[in-house]
C-alpha positions as CSV (number, residue, x, y, z in Angstrom):
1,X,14.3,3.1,-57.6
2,X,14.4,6.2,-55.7
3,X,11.2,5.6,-53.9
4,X,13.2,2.0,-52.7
5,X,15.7,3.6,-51.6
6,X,13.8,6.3,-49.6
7,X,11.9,3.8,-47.7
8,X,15.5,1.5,-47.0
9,X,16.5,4.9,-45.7
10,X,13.5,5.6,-43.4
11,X,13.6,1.5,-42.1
12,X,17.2,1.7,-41.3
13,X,16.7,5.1,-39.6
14,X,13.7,3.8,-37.6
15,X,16.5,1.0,-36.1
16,X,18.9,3.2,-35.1
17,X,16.4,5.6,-33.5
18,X,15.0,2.5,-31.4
19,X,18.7,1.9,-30.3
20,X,18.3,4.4,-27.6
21,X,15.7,5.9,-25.4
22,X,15.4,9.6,-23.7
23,X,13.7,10.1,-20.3
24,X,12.1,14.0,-19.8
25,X,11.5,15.4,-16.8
26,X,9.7,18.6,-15.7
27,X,7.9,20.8,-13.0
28,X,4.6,21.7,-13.0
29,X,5.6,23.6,-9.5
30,X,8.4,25.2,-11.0
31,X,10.9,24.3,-9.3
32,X,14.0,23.8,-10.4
33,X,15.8,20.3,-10.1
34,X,19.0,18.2,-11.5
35,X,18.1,14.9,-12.9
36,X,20.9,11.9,-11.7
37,X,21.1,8.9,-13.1
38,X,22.8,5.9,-12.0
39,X,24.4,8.1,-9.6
40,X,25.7,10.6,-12.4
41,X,24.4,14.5,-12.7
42,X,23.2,15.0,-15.9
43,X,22.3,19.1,-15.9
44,X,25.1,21.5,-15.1
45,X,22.4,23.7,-14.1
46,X,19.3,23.4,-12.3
47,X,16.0,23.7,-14.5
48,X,12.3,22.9,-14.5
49,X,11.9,20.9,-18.1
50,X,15.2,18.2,-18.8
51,X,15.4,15.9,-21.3
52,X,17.8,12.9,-20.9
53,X,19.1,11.3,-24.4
54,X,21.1,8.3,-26.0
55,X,19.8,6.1,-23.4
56,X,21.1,2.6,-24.1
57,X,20.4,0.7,-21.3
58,X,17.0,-1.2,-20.4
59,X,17.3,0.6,-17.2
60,X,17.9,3.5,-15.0
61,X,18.2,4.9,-11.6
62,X,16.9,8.1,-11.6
63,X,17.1,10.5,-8.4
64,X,16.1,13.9,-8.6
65,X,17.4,16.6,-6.3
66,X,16.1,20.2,-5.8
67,X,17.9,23.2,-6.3
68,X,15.6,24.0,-2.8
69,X,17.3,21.6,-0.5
70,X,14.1,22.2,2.1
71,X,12.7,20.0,-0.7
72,X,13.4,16.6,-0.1
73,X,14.6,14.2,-3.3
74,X,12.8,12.2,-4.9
75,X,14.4,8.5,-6.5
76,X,12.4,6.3,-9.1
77,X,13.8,3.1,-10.7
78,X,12.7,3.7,-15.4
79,X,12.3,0.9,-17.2
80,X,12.6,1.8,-21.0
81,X,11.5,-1.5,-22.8
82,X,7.9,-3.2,-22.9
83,X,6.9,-6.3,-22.9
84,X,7.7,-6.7,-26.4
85,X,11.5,-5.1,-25.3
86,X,10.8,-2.1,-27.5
87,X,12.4,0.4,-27.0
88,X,10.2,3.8,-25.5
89,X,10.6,7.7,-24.7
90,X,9.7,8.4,-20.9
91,X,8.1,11.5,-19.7
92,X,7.7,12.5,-15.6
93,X,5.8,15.3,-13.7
94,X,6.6,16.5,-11.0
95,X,3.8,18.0,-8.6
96,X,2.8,18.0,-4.9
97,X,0.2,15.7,-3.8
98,X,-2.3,17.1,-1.0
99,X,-0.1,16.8,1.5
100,X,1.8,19.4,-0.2
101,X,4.9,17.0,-0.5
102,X,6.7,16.6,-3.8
103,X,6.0,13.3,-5.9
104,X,6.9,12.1,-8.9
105,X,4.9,10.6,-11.4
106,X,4.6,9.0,-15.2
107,X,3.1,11.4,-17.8
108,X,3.7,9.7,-21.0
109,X,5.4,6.2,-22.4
110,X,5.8,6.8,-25.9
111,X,7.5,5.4,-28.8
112,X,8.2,8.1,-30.4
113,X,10.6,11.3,-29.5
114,X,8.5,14.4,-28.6
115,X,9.6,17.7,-30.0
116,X,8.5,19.7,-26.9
117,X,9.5,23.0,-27.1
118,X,10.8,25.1,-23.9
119,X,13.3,22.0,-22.8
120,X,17.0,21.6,-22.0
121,X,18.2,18.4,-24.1
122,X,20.9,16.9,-22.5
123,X,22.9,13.9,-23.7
124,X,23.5,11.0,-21.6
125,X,27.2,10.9,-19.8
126,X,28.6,9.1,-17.2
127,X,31.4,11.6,-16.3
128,X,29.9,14.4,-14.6
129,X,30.5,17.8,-16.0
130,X,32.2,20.1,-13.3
131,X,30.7,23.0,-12.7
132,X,32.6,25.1,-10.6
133,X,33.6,28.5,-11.4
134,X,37.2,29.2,-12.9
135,X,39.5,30.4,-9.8
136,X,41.3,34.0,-10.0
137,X,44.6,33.9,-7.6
138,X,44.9,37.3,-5.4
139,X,47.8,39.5,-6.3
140,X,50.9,38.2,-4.3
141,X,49.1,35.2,-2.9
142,X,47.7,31.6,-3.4
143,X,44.8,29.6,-4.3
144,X,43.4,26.4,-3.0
145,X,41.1,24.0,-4.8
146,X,39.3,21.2,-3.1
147,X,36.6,19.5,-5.3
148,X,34.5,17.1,-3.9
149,X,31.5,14.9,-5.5
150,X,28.5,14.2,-3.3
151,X,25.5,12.8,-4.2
152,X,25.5,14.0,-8.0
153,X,26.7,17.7,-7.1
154,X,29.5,18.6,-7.5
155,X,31.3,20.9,-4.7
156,X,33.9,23.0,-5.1
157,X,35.8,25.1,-2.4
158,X,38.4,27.7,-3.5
159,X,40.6,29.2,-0.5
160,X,42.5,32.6,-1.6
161,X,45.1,33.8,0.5
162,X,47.1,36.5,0.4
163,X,49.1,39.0,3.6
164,X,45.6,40.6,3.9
165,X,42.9,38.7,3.2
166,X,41.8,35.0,3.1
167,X,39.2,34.5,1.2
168,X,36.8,30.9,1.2
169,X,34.0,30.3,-1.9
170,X,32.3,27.3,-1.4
171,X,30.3,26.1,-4.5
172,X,27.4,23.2,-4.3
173,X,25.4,22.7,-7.0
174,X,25.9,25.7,-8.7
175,X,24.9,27.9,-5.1
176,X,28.0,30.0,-4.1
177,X,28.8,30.8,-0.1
178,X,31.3,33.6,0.4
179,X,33.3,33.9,3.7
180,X,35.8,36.4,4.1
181,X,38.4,37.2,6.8
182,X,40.9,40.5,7.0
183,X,43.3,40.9,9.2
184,X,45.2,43.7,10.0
185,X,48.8,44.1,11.8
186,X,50.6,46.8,13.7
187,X,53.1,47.1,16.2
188,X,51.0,47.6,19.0
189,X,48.0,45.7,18.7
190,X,46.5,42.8,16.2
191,X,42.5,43.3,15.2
192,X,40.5,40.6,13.3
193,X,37.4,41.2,12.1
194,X,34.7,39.2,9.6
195,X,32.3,40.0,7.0
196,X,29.3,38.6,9.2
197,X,29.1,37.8,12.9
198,X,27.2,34.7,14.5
199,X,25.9,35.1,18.4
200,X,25.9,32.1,20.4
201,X,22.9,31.3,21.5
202,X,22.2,29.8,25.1
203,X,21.5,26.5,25.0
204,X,17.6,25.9,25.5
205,X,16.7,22.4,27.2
206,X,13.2,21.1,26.6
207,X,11.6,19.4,29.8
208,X,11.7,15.7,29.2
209,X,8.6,14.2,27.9
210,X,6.4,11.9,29.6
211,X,7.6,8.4,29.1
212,X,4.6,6.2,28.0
213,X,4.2,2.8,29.3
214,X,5.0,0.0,26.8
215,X,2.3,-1.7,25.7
216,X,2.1,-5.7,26.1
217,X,0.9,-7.7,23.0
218,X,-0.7,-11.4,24.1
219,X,1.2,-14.3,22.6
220,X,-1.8,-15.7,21.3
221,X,-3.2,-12.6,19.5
222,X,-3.5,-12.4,16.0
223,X,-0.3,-10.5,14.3
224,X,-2.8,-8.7,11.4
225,X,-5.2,-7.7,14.4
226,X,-2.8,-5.7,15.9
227,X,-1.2,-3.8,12.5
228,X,-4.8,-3.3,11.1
229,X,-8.6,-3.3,13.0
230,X,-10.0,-4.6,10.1
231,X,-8.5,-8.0,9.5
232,X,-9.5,-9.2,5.7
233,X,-10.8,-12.4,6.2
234,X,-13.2,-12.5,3.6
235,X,-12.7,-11.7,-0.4
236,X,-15.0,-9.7,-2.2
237,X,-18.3,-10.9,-4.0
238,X,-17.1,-12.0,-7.4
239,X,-20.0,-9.8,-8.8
240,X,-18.9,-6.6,-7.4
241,X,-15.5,-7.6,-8.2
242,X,-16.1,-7.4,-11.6
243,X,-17.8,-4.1,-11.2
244,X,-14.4,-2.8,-10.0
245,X,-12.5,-4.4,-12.5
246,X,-14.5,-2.6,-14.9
247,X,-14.2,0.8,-13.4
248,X,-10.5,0.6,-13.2
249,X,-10.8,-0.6,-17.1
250,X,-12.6,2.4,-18.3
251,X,-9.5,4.4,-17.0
252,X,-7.7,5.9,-19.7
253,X,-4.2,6.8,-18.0
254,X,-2.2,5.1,-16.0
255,X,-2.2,7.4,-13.2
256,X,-6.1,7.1,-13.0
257,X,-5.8,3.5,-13.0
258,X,-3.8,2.9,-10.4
259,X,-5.7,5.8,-8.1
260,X,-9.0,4.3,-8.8
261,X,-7.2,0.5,-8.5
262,X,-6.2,1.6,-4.6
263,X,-9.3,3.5,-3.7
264,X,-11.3,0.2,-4.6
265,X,-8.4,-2.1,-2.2
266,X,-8.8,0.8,0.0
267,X,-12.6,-0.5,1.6
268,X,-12.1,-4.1,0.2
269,X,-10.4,-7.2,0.4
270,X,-9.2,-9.0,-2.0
271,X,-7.8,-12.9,-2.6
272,X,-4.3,-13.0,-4.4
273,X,-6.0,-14.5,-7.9
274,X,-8.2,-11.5,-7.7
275,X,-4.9,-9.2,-6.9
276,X,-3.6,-10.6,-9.7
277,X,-6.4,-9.7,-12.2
278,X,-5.8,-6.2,-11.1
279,X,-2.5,-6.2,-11.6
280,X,-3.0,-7.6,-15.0
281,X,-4.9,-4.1,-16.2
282,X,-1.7,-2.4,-15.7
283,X,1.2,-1.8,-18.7
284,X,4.1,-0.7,-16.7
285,X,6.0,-2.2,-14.2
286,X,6.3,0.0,-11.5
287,X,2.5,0.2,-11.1
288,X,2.5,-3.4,-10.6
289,X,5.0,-2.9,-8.0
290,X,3.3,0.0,-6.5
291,X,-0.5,-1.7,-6.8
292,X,1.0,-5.1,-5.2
293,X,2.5,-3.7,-2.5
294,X,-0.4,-1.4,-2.0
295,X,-3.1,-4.6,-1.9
296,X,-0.6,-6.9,-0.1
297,X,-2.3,-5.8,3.8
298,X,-6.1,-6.3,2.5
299,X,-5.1,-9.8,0.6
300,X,-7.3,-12.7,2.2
301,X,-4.8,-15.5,1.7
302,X,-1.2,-14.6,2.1
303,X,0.3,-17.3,2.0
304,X,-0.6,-17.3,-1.8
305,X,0.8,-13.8,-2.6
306,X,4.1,-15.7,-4.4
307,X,2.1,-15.8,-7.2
308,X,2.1,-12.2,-8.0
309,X,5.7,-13.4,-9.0
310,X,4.4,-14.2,-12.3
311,X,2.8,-10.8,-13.2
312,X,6.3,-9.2,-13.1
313,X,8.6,-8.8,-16.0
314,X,12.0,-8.3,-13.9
315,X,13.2,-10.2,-11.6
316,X,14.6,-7.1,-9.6
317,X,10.4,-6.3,-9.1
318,X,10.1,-9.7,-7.5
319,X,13.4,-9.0,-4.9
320,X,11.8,-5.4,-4.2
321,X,8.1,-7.5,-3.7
322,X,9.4,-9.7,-1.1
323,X,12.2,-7.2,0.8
324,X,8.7,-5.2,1.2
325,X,6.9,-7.8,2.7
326,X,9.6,-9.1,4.9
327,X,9.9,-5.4,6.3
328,X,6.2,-5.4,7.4
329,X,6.9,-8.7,9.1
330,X,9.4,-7.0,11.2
């Protein structure tokens, strides 16, 4: 009886777990970042290793911003059910490609919750948190609070006034900026003075550049000809095809795949059935997206690429597919 009942127990926990998802993020550069989603901050405080739980939705918007703001964001659309709309535990790098510029990438899709050590667990809200620092009125004056939410982080100015000083903290994302301002009375003369002083510089006017002429594109010359010299007019041998397709097989992550998938498209073309067998080795659906929008310029027959359609599992893949496609037409 007890051995029934401990396996009820461990079933019934199994479906609750499966309820909800988490999503973990961290830096292998080290630099610390806030995780948003849907437009919500998540970490009070920046950090390099986040974990996201109680995830209930199929899917998120997730934007990451830097606590360096020379770093630019970086926004990624998670889907946390398969095929089989089972639920799954998400895991992201994030590392600079050879260009040196930040990208973010899947690491794992699992199933079960990992028990990484070394990581802020943070449960899912959709009130953000305010962290601005508690304000401490001057003796014999006032204090000002203006709070202000922009773009997940939250900003917080605090104005202090009193007969001698005004003082103005401005907090964004947890980075404080002090500005202070004493001035001093008498009967004869008045004398302001600040904590920091800023020299105009003289404006400097570049010379104007040379305006190049515009270039003239013949009516009757082919639109592909112009965006690309090589103009895919021809598909590649079915036998090397297969080759390919193999190589990308043997892949065992999904990063590898879809490298390997794009350096193969890269110096071929392919038709849209062949397309479509690629796109077929992939499990997730944003390396569908990302391979289909990747092979869309060495297709052979575009007027066929609707049926890359089928190969997605949302709808909102197919809208992204064909708002990409209309943008190259432009």
């Amino acid at each position: 009886m007890k051995t029934k009942l401990a396996i009820l127990f461990v079933f019934i926990t199994q479906i609750f777990v499966a309820q909800t998802s988490t999503i973990t993020v961290f830096s292998q550069e080290g630099e610390p970042f806030y995780i948003i989603l849907n437009g919500v901050r998540q970490n009070d405080s920046p950090s390099t290793n986040v974990k996201v739980t109680d995830l209930e939705k199929p899917n998120y918007l997730l934007k990451i911003i830097f606590e360096d703001q020379s770093i630019s964001s970086l926004n990624q659309n998670v889907f946390l059910l398969d095929y089989d709309q089972k639920r799954a535990n998400l895991t992201y790098n994030l590392k600079r490609d050879r260009k040196k510029r930040m990208k973010i990438s899947l690491n794992s899709f699992d199933y079960e919750v990992n028990q990484s050590k070394g990581v802020d667990v943070v449960k899912y809200h959709e009130v953000e948190n305010s962290i601005a620092k508690p304000n401490v009125p001057v003796k014999n004056g006032e204090t000002t609070n203006v709070d202000v939410n922009m773009l997940g982080l939250g900003i917080n100015t605090n104005i202090e006034e009193s007969q001698d000083n005004v003082n103005v903290n401005i907090n964004i994302g947890g980075l404080n900026t002090s500005v202070k301002a004493t001035t001093t009375s008498t009967t004869t003369s008045t004398t302001t003075s600040t904590s920091s002083t800023n020299q105009t510089k003289p404006l400097q006017i570049k010379p104007m550049e040379e305006v190049r002429p515009i270039q003239i594109i013949p009516v009757n010359q082919n639109f592909d000809s112009v965006k690309s010299a090589n103009v895919c007019k021809t598909n590649m041998a079915n036998a090397d095809f297969i080759k390919a397709k193999s190589s990308i097989e043997k892949q065992s992550f999904a990063d590898s795949k879809i490298k390997v998938a794009k350096q193969i498209t890269d110096v071929n073309c392919l038709s849209t059935a062949q397309i479509v067998e690629v796109l077929n080795l992939f499990s997730f659906e944003e390396n569908k997206l990302d391979y289909a929008k990747h092979a869309y310029t060495k297709c052979t027959d575009k007027n066929n690429y609707y049926q890359i359609n089928e190969v997605f599992s949302f709808s909102s893949s197919t809208d992204e597919m064909i708002e990409y496609i209309d943008t190259l037409k432009k």
